[in-house]
C-alpha positions, 0 to 999 in steps of 0.5 A, a space after each residue: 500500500 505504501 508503494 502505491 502511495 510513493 509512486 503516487 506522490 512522485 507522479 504528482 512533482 513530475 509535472 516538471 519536464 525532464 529536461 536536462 542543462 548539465 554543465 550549463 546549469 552552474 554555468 548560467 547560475 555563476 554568469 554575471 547578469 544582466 546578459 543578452 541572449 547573443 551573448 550567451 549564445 557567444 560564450 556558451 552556444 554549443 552547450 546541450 541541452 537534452 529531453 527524453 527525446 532529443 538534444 538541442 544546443 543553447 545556440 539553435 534554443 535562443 536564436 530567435 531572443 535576438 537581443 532579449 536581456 535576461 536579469 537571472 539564470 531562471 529567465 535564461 532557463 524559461 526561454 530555454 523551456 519555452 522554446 524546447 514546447 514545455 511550460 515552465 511548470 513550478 516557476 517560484 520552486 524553479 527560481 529558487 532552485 536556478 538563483 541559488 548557488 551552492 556553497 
């Protein structure tokens, strides 16, 4: 009965989509902002971004921002999500998780 609920519970935080930034993560969490998207797309273009499905690169994710100015990494992470065709499910817990840098 226990698993049940377990399995329950996990389905219910899934709604998050699996989306996977690697290395670019503490990248873009470390980059000084505000940064524009051609900017990124400078320095950090070739990095993947990977789904259950696919691979994409941040440079072939961010081309159509142009010259869209990005205050946060969580900002970065949305229009990464956005142009992936995922809603940004949780963005408060989100945020949180993007903004803060381990220590």
């Amino acid at each position: 009965m226990s698993s049940d609920n377990a399995e329950h519970d996990l389905e219910a935080h899934d709604s998050a989509p699996a989306v996977t930034f690697g290395p670019l993560k503490q990248a873009l969490r470390e980059h000084r902002y505000p940064v524009t998207a051609a900017e990124l797309i400078e320095q950090y273009g070739a990095a993947a971004v990977e789904t259950p499905t696919k691979t994409a690169r941040l440079d072939g994710l961010l081309e159509d921002c142009g010259e869209t100015q990005f205050r946060n990494p969580s900002e970065v992470r949305a229009a990464v999500l956005d142009a992936l065709g995922h809603a940004d499910a949780s963005p408060e817990a989100a945020a949180d998780e993007w903004t803060e840098l381990r220590r």
